[in-house]
C-alpha positions as CSV (number, residue, x, y, z in Angstrom):
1,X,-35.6,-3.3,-47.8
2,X,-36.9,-3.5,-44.0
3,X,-35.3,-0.2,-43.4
4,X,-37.0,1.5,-46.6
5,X,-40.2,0.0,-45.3
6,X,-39.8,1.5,-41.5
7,X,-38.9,4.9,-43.0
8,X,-42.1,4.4,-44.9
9,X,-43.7,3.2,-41.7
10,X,-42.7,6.3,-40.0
11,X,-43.3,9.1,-42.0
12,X,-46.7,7.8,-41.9
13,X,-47.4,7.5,-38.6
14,X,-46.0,11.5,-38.6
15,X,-48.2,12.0,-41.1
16,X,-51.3,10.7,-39.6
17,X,-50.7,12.7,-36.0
18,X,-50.1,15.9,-37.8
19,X,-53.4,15.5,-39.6
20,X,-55.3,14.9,-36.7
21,X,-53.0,17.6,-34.2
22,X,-54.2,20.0,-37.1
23,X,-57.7,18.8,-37.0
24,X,-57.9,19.7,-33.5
25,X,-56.3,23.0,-33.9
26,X,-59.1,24.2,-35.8
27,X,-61.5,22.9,-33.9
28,X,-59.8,24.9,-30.9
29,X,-60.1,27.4,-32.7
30,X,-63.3,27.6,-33.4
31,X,-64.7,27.3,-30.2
32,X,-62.0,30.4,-28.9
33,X,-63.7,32.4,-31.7
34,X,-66.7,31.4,-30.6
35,X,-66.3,31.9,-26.7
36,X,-65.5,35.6,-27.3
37,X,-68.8,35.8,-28.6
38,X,-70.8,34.6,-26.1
39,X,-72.0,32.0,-28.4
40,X,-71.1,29.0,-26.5
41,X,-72.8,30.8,-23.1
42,X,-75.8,31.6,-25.0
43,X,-75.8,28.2,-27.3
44,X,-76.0,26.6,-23.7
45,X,-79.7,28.4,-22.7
46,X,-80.8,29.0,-25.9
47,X,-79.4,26.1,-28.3
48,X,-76.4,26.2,-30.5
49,X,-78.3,25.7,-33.4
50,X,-80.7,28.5,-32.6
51,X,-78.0,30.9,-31.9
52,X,-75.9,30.3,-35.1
53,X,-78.9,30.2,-37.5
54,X,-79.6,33.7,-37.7
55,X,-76.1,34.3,-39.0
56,X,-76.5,32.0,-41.8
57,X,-79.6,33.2,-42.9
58,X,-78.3,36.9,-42.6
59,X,-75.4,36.3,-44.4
60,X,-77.2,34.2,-47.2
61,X,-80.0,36.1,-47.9
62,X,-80.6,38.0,-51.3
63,X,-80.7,41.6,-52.1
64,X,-84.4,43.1,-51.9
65,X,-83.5,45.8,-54.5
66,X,-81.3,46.4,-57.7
67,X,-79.9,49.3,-55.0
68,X,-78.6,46.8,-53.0
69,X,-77.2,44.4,-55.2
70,X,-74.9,47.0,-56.8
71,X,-73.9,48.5,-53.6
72,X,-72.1,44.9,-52.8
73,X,-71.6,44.0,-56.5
74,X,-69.1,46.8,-57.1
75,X,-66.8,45.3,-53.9
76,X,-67.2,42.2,-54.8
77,X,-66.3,42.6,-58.0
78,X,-63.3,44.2,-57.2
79,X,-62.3,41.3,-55.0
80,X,-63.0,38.6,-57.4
81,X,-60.8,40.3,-60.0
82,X,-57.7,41.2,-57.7
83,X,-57.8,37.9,-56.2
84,X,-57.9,36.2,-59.1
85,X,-54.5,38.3,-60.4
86,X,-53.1,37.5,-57.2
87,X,-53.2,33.9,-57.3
88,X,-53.1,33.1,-61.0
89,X,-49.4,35.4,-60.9
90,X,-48.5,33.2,-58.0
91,X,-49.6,29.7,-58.7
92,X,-48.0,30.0,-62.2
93,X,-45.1,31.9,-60.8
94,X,-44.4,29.0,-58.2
95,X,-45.0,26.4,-60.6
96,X,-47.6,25.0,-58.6
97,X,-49.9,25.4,-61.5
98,X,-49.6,24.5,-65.0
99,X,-51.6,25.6,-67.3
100,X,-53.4,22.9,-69.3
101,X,-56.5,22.6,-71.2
102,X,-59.2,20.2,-69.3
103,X,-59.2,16.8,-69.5
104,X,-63.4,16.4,-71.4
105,X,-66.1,18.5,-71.4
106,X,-68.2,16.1,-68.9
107,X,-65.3,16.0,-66.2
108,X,-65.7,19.8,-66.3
109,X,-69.5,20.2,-66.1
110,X,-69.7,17.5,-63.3
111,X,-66.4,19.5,-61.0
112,X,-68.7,22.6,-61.5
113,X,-71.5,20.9,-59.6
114,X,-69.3,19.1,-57.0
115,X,-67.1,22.0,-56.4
116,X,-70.4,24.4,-55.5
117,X,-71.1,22.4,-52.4
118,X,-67.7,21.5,-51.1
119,X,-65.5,22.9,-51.0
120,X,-67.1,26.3,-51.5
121,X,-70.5,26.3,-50.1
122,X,-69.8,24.2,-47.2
123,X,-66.5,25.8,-46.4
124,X,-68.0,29.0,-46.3
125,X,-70.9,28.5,-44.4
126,X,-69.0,26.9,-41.4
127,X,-65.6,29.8,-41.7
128,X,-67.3,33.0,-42.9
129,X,-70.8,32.4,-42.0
130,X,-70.6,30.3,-38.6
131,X,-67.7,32.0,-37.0
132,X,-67.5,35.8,-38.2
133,X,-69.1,38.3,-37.2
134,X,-70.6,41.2,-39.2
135,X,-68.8,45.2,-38.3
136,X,-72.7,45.9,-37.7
137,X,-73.2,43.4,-35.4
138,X,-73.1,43.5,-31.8
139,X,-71.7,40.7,-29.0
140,X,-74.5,38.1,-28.2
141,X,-76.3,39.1,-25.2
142,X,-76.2,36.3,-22.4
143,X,-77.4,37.2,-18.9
144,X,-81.0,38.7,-18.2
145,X,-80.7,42.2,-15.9
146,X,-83.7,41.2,-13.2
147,X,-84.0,44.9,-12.9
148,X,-84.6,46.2,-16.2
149,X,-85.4,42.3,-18.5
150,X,-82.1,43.6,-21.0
151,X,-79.6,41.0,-21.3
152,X,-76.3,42.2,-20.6
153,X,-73.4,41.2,-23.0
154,X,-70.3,40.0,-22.3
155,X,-68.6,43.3,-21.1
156,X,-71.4,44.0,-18.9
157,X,-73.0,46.6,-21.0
158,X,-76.8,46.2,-21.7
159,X,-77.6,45.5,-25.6
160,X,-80.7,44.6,-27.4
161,X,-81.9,41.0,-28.5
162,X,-80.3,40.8,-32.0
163,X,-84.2,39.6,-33.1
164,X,-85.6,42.8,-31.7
165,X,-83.2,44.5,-33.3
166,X,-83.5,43.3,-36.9
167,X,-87.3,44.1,-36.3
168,X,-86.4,47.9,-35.2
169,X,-83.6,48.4,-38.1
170,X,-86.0,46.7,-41.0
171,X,-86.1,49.8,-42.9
172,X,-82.2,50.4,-42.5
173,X,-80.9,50.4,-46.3
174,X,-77.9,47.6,-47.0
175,X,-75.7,50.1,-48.4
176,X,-75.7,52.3,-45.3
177,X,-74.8,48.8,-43.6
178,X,-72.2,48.1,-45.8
179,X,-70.6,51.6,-45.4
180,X,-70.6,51.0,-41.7
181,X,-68.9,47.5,-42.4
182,X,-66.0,49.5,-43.9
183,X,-65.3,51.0,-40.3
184,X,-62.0,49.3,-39.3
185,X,-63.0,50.0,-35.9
186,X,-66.0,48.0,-35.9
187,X,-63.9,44.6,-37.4
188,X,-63.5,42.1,-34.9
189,X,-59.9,41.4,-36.1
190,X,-58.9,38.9,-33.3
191,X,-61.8,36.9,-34.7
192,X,-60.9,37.4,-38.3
193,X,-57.1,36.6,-38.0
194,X,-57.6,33.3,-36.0
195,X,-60.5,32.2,-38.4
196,X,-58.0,32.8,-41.2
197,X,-55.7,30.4,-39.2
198,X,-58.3,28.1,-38.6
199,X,-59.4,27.6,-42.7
200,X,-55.9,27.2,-43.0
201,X,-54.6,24.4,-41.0
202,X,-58.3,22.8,-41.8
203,X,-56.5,22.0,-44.9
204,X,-53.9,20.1,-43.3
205,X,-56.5,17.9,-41.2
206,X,-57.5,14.2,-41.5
207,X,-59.8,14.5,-44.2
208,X,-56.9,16.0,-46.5
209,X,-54.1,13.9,-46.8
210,X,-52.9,13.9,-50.4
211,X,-49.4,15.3,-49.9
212,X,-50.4,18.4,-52.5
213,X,-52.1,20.1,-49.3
214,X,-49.3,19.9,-47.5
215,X,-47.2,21.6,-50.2
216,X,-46.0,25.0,-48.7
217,X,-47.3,26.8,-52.3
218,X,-50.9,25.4,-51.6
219,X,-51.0,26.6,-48.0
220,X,-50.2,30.0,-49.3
221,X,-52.7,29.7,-52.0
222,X,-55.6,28.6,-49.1
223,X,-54.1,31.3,-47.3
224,X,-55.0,34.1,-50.0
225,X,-58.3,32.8,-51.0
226,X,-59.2,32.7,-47.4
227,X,-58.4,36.1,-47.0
228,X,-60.1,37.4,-50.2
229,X,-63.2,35.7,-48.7
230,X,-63.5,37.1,-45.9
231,X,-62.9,41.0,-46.9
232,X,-65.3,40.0,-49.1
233,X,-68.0,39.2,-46.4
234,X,-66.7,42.2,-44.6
235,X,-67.5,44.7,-47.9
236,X,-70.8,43.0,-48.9
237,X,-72.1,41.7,-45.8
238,X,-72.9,38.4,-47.7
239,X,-71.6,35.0,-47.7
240,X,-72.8,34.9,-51.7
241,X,-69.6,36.6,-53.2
242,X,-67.5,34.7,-51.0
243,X,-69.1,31.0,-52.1
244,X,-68.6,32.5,-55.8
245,X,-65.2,33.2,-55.5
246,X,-64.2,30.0,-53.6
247,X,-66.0,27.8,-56.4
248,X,-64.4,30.0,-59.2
249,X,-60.6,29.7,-58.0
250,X,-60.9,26.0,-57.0
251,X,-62.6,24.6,-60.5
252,X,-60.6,26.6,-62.4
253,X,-57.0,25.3,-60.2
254,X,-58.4,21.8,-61.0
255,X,-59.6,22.5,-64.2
256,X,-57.2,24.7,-66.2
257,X,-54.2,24.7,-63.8
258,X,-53.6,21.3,-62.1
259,X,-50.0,20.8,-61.0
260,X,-48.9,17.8,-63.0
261,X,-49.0,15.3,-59.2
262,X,-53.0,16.2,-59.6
263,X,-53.6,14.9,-62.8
């Protein structure tokens, strides 16, 4: 009995330092992604908050015309369906889901309220809106040239105040900004591939500690769904289709597909 218990006693304690080794992994992570953009130099001078805002009001802002909103519908779309293929083939596949009528009506209309703001919403906010940057979008200026009042960027070449910019690009249409977006050359993938990293071991921090996030099959799942998100952002330029899609996948895993240790 004393030996079941210190096993027990054990695996805990493991369990608890992984949680918080992951929770500091991301957080590492983070701040790399966000060193590489000069946001941490500029955050210093100008203010974190007022250098990451922009970004989320960019990324959450509505279409002005019908133009626009079908020039990132059509991606989006496209996404949405694929990645719902994708993971509904593997989930059922792996057996990780099971698919099950939901348990009433009222547990359903109150998950699609909850599940909005976290995980969707808030998830995707901090990982696609915080830390990614748009193909259109240049390095964060830093340091002011004495000689000519340009800021020079992190390579040393001069570039605009992204403020000035906007102002000077207002009549710029979205769709030739999402066209530029599909420019593989323009993609910051160093950022994209350790944000991917990051939303995944997130799900292995201290705030998720049932042991069904720990299950391999999950982390493949938040792996995918990461993914989709963020080639999602990258087609539309929007953090919109994304939130959709993370609120879709996640109510309808815990609605209509809960593996049996969930229910």
């Amino acid at each position: 009995m004393s030996d079941s218990s210190s096993s027990d006693d054990g695996e805990g304690d493991s369990m608890f330092w992984l949680h918080w080794i992951c929770f500091a992994a991301w957080v590492a992570m983070s701040f790399v992604i966000w060193a590489g953009q000069n946001v941490l130099r500029r955050g210093i001078r100008r203010g974190i908050f007022e250098t990451l805002a922009p970004r989320i009001t960019k990324r959450l802002k509505l279409s002005e015309s019908l133009q626009e909103f079908q020039t990132a519908a059509k991606p989006a779309v496209f996404l949405f369906l694929a990645g719902s293929v994708i993971l509904a083939t593997f989930g059922l596949a792996s057996s990780f889901m099971v698919a099950a009528p939901p348990e009433s009506l009222s547990v359903t209309v109150k998950s699609l309220f909850v599940l909005f703001v976290t995980p969707a919403l808030v998830e995707e906010i901090f990982f696609r809106g915080l830390l990614l940057p748009l193909p259109t979008e240049e390095h964060l200026p830093v340091d002011t040239d004495a000689g000519t009042g340009s800021e020079l960027g992190w390579c040393g070449g001069s570039v605009t105040d992204p403020s000035t910019d906007q102002e000077n690009n207002q009549e710029t249409s979205h769709g030739t900004s999402t066209a530029s977006a599909l420019n593989v050359y323009n993609i910051r993938w160093f950022d994209h591939v350790v944000a991917l990293v990051a939303f995944t071991t997130y799900h292995l921090d201290i705030i998720h500690t049932p042991s069904v996030f720990r299950d391999l099959r999950f982390i493949v799942m938040a792996l995918i769904l990461g993914l989709f998100c963020q080639m999602a952002l990258i087609r539309t330029e929007s953090l919109w289709p994304g939130i959709f899609m993370h609120w879709f996948w996640v109510w309808g895993w815990l609605t209509f597909g809960s593996p049996p240790k969930m229910t």
